[in-house]
Backbone as CSV, one residue per row, in Angstrom:
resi,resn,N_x,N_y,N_z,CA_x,CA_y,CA_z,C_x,C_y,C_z
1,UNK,29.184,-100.252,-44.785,28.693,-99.332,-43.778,28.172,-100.082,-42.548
2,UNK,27.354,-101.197,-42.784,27.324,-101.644,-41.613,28.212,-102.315,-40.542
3,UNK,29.356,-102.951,-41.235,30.873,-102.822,-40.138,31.033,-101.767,-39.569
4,UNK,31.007,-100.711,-40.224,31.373,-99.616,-39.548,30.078,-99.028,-38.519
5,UNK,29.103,-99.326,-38.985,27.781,-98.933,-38.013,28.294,-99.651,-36.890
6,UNK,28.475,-100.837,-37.187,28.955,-101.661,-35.448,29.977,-100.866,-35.064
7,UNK,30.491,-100.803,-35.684,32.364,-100.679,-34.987,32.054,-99.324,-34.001
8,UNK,31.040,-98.198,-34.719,30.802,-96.989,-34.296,29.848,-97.256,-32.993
9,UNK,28.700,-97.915,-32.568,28.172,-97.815,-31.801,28.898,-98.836,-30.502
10,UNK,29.472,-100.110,-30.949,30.358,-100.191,-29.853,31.378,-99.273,-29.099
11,UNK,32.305,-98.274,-30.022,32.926,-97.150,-29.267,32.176,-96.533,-28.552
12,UNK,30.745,-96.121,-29.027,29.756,-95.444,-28.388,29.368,-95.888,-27.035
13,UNK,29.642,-97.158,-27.073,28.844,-98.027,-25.708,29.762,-97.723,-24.672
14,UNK,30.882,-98.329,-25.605,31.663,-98.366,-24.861,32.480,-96.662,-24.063
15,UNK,32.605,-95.759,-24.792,32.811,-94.358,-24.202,31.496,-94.421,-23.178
16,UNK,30.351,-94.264,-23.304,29.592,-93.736,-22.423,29.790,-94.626,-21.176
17,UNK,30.220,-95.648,-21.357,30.538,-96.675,-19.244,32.107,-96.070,-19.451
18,UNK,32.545,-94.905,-20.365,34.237,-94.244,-19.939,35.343,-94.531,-20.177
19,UNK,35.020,-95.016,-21.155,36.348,-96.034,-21.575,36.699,-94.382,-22.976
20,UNK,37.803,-93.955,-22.304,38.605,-92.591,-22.999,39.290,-93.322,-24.642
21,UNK,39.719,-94.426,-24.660,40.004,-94.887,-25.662,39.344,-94.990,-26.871
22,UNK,38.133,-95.710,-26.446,37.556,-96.081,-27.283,36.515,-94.541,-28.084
23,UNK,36.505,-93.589,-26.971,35.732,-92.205,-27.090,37.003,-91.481,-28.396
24,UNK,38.178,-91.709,-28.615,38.573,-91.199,-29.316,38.922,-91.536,-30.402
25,UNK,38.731,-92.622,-30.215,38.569,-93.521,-31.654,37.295,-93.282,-32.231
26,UNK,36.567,-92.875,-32.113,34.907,-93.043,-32.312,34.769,-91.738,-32.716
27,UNK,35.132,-90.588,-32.017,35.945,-89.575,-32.846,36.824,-88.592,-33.996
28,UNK,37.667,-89.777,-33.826,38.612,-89.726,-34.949,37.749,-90.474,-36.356
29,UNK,37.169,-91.761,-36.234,36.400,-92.376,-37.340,35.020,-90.858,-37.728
30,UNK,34.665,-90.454,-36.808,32.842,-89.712,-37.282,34.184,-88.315,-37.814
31,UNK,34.812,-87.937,-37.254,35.776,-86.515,-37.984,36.247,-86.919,-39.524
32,UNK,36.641,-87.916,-39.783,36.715,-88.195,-41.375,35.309,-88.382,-41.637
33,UNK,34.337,-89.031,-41.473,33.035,-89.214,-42.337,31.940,-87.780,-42.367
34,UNK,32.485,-87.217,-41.172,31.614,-86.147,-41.046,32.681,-84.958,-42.232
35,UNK,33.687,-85.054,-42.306,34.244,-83.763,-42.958,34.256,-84.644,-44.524
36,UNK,34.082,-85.385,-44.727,33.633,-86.059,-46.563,31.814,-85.061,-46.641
37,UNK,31.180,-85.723,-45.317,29.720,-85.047,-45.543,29.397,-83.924,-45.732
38,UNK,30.125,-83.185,-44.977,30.080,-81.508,-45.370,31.008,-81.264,-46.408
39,UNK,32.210,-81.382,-46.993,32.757,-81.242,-47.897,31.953,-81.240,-48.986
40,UNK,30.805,-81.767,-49.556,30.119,-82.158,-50.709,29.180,-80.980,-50.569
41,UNK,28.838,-80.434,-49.100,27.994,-79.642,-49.056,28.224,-78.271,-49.027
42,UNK,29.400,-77.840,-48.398,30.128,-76.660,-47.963,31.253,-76.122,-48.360
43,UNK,31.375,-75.099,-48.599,33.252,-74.916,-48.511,33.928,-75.298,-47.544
44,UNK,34.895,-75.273,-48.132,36.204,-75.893,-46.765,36.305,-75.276,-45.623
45,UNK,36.415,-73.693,-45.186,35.999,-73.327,-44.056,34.909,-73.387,-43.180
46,UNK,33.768,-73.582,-44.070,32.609,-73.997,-43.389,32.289,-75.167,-42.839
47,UNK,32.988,-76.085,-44.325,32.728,-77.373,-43.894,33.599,-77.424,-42.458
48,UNK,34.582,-77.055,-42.405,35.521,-77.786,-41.088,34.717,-76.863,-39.759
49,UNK,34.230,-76.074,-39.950,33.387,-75.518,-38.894,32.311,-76.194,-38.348
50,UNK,31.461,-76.479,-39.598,30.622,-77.622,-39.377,30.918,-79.140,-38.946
51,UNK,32.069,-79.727,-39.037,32.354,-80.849,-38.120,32.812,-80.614,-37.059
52,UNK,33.314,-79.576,-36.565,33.563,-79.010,-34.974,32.620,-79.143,-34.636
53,UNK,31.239,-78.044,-35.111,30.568,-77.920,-34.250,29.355,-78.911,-33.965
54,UNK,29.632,-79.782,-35.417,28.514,-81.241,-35.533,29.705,-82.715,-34.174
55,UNK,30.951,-82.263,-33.603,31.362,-83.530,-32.593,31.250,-82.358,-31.806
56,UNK,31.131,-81.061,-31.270,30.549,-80.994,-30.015,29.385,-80.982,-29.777
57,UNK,28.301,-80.767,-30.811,27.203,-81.463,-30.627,26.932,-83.146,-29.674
58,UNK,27.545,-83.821,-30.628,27.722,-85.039,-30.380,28.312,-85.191,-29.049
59,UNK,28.966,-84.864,-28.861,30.083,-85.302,-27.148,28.730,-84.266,-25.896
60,UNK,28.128,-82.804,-26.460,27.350,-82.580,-25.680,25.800,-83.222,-25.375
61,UNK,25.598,-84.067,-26.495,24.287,-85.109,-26.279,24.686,-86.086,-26.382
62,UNK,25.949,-86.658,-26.161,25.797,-87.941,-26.036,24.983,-88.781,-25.484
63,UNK,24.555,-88.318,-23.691,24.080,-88.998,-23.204,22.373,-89.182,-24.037
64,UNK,22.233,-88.841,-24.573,20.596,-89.000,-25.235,20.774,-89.975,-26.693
65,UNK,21.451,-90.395,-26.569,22.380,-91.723,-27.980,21.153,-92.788,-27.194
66,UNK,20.392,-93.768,-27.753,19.453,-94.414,-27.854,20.133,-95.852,-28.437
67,UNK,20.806,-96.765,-27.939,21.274,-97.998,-27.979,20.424,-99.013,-28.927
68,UNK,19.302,-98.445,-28.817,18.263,-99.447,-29.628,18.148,-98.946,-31.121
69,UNK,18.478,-97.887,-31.150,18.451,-97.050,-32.670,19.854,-97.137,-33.042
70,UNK,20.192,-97.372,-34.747,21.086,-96.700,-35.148,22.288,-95.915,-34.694
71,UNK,23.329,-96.620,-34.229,23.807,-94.623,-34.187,24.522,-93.988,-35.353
72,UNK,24.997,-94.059,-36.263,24.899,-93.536,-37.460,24.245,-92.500,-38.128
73,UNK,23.034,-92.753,-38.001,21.416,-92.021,-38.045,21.599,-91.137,-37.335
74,UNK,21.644,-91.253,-35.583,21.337,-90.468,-34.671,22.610,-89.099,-35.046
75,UNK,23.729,-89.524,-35.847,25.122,-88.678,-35.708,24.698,-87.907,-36.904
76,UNK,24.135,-88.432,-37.993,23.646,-87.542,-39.227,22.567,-86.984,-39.141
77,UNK,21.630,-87.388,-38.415,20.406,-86.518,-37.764,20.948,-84.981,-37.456
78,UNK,22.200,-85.240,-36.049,22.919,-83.563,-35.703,23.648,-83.147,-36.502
79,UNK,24.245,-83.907,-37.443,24.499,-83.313,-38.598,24.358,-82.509,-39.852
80,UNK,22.849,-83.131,-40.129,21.718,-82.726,-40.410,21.130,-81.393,-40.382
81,UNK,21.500,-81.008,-38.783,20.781,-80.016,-38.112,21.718,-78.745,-38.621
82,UNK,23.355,-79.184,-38.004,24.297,-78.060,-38.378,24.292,-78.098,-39.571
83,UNK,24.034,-78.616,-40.590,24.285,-78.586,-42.254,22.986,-77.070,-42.014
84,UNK,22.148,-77.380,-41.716,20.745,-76.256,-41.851,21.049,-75.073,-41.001
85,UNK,21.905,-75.053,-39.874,22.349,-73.977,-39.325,23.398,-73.075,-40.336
86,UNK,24.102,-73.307,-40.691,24.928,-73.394,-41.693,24.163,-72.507,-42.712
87,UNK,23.819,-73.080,-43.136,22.644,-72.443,-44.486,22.072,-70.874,-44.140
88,UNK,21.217,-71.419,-43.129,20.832,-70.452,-42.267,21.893,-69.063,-42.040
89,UNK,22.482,-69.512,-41.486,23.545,-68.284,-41.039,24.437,-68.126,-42.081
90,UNK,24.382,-68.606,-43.578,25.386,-68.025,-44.432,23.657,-67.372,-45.753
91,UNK,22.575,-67.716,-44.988,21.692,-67.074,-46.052,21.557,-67.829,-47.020
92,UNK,22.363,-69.117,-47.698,22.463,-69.242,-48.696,21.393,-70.904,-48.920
93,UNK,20.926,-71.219,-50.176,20.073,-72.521,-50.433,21.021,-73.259,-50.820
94,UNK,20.798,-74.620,-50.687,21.719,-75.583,-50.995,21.266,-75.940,-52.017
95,UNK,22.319,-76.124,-53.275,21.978,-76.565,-54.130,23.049,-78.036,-54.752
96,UNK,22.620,-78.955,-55.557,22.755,-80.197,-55.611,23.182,-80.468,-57.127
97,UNK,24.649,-80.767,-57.246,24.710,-81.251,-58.895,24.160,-81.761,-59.171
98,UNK,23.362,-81.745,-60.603,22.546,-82.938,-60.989,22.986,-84.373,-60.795
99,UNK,23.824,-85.224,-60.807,24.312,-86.404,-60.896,24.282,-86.491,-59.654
100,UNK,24.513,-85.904,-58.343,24.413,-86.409,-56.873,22.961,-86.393,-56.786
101,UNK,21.740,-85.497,-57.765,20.005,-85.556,-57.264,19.689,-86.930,-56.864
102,UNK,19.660,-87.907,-57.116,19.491,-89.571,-56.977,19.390,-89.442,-55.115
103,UNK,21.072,-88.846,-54.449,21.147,-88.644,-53.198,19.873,-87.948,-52.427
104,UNK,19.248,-87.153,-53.062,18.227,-86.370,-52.150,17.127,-87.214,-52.222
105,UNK,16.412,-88.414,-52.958,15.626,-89.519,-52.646,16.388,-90.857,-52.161
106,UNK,17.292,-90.623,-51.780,17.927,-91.932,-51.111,17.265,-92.371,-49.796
107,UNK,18.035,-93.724,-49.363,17.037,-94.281,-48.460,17.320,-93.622,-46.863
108,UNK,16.503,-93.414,-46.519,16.932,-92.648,-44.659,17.033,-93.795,-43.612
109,UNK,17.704,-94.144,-43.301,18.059,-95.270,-42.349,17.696,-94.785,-41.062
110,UNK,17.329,-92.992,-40.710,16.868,-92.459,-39.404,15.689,-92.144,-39.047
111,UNK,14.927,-92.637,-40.454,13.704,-92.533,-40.829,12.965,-93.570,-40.730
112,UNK,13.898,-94.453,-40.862,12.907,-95.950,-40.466,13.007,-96.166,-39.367
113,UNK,14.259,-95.901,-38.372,14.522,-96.010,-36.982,13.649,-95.363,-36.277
114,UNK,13.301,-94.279,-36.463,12.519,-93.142,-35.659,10.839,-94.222,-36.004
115,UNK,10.590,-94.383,-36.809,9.039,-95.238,-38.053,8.989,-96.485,-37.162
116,UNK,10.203,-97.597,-36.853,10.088,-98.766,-35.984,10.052,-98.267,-34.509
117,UNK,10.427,-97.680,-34.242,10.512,-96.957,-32.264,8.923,-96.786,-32.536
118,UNK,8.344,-95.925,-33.710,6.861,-95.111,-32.936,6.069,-96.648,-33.032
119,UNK,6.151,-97.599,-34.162,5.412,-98.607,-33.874,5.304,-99.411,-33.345
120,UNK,6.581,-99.426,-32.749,7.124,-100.412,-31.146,5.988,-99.869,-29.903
121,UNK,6.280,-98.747,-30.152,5.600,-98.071,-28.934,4.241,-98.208,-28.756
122,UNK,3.725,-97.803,-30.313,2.186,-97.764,-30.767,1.838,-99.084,-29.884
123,UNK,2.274,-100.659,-30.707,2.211,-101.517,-30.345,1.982,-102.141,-29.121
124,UNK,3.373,-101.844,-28.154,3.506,-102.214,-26.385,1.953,-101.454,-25.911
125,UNK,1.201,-101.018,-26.834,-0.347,-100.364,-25.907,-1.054,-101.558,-25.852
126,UNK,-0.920,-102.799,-27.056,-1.901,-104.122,-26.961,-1.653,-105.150,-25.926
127,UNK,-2.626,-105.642,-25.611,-1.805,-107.262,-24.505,-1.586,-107.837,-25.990
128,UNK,-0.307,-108.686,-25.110,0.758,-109.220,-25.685,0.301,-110.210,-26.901
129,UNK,-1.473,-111.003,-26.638,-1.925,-111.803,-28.285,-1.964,-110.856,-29.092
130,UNK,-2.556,-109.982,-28.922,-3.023,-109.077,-30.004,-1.906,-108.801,-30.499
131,UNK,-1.022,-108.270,-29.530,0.421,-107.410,-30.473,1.596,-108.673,-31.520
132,UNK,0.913,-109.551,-31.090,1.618,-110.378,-31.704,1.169,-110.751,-32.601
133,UNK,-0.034,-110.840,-32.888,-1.062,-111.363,-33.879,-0.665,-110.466,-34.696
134,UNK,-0.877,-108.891,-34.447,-1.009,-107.887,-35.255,1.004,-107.565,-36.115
135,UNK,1.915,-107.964,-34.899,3.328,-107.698,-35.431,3.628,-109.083,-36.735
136,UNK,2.895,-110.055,-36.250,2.946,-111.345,-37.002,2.300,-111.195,-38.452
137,UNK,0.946,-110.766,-38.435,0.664,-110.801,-40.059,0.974,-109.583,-40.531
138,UNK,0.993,-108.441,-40.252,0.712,-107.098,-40.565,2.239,-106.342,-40.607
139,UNK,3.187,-107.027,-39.805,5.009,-106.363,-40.143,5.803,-107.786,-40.557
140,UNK,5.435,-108.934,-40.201,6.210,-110.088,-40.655,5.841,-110.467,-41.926
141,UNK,4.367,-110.467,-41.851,4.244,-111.434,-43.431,3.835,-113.234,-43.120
142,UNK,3.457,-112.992,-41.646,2.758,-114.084,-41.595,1.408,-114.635,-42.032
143,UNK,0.789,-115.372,-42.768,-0.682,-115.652,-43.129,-1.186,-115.946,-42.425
144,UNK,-2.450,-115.513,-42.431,-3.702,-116.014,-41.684,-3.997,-117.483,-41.087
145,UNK,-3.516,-118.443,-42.009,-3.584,-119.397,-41.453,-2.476,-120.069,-40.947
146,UNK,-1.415,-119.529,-41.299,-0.410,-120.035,-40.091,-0.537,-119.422,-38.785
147,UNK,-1.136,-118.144,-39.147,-1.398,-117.899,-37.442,-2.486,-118.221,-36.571
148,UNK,-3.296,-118.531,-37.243,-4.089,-119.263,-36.983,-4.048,-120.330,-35.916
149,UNK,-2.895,-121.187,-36.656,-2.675,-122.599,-36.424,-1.821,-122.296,-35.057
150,UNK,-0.718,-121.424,-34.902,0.107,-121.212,-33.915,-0.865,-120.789,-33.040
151,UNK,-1.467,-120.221,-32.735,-2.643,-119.499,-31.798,-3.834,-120.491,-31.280
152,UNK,-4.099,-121.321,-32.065,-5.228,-122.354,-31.955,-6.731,-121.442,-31.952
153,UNK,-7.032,-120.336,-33.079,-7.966,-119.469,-33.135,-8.563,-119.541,-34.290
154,UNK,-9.200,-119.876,-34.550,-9.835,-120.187,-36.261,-9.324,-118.862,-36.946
155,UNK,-9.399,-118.935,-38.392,-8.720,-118.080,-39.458,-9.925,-116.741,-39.670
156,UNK,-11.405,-117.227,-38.721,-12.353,-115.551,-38.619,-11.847,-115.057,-37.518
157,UNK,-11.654,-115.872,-36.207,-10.997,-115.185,-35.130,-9.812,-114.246,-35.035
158,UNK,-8.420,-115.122,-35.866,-7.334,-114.225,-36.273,-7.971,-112.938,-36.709
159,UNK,-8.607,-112.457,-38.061,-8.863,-111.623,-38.529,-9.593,-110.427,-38.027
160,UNK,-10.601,-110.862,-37.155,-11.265,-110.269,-36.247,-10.475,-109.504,-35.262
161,UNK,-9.278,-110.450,-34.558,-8.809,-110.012,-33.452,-7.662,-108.489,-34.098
162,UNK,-7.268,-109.319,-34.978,-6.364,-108.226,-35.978,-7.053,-106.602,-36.370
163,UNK,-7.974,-106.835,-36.938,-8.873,-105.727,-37.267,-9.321,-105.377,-35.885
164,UNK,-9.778,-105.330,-34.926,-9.927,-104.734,-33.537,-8.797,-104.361,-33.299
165,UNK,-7.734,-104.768,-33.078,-6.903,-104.783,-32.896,-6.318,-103.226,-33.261
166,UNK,-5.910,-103.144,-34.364,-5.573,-101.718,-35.626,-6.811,-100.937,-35.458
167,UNK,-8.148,-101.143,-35.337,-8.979,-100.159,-34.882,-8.731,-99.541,-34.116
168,UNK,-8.731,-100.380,-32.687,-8.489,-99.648,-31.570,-7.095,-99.117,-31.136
169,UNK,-6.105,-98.961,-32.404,-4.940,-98.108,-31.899,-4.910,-97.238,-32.434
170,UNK,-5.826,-97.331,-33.670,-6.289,-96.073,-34.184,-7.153,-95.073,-33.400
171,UNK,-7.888,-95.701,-32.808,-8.647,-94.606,-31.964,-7.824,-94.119,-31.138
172,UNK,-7.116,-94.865,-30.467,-5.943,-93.996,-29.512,-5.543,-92.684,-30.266
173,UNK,-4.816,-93.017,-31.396,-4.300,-91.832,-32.246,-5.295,-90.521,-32.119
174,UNK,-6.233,-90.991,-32.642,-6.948,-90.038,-33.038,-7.734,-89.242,-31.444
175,UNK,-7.273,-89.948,-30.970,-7.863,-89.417,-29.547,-6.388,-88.320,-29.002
176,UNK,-5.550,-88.311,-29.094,-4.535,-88.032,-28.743,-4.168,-87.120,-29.980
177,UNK,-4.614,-87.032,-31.038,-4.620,-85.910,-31.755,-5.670,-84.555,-31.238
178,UNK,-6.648,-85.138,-30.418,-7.288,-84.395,-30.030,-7.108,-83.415,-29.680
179,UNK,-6.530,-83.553,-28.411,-6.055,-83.416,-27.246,-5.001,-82.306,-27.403
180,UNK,-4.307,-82.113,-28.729,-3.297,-81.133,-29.172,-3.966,-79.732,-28.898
């Protein structure tokens, strides 16, 4: 899947600067993966309804495709959406052979994308020691005293700066929950 994750977001890149070729290739690949996805979920008339209307989705938001995320994710996300429209407008609950249940705790690859963007973001609020201090021990798995040592900050300073650090983006949060 991840060959194909590349292969898919280069067509992607590449259609959106217009390149017609590569837009229909990119096409033709998400119309087989998208009609396997609904197939498992839908009947055959539905399902093929639902990949129509999950690539004009797609061709009508393209421009909101996010280069830094997934696109895979971003295509099963609207997919996602029409699978629930679907439902919706046929009334009916989806239900899941036992032997595919495993699939409904599987891992969300649009879930971590969407999870790394908000903490990117969270993050870009610190000057740049802190965010590094804090991306270094707290998402890398760097120790205290190697960062320490890279920083030239004793191993109470690191910790200190770290813990201020996550405090005060917490207060942001919670300030901005306020505000709702």
């Amino acid at each position: 899947m991840i060959v194909q994750e590349a292969q898919y977001r280069d067509w992607m890149l590449a259609a959106l600067a217009g390149d017609t070729q590569a837009y229909r290739l990119l096409l033709g690949g998400l119309t087989r993966n998208l009609r396997s996805y609904f197939a498992r979920r839908l009947d055959n008339g539905a399902a093929e309804d639902a990949v129509q209307e999950t690539l004009i989705a797609i061709h009508a938001k393209r421009a909101t495709y996010d280069p830094a995320l997934p696109f895979t994710a971003w295509v099963y996300g609207i997919a996602r959406y029409k699978l629930i429209d679907e439902y919706r407008r046929s009334k009916r609950r989806a239900t899941v052979p036992l032997d595919e249940a495993a699939e409904l705790f599987g891992h969300d690859a649009a879930q971590d994308a969407i999870a790394r963007r908000d903490v990117t973001k969270l993050l870009d609020k610190l000057p740049e020691a802190k965010r590094r201090l804090v991306k270094d021990i707290k998402l890398d798995g760097v120790s205290i005293a190697d960062a320490a040592m890279r920083t030239g900050l004793s191993e109470s300073a690191v910790k200190v700066t770290v813990h201020r650090a996550i405090k005060s983006l917490g207060e942001g949060l919670e300030g901005g929950d306020a505000d709702r």
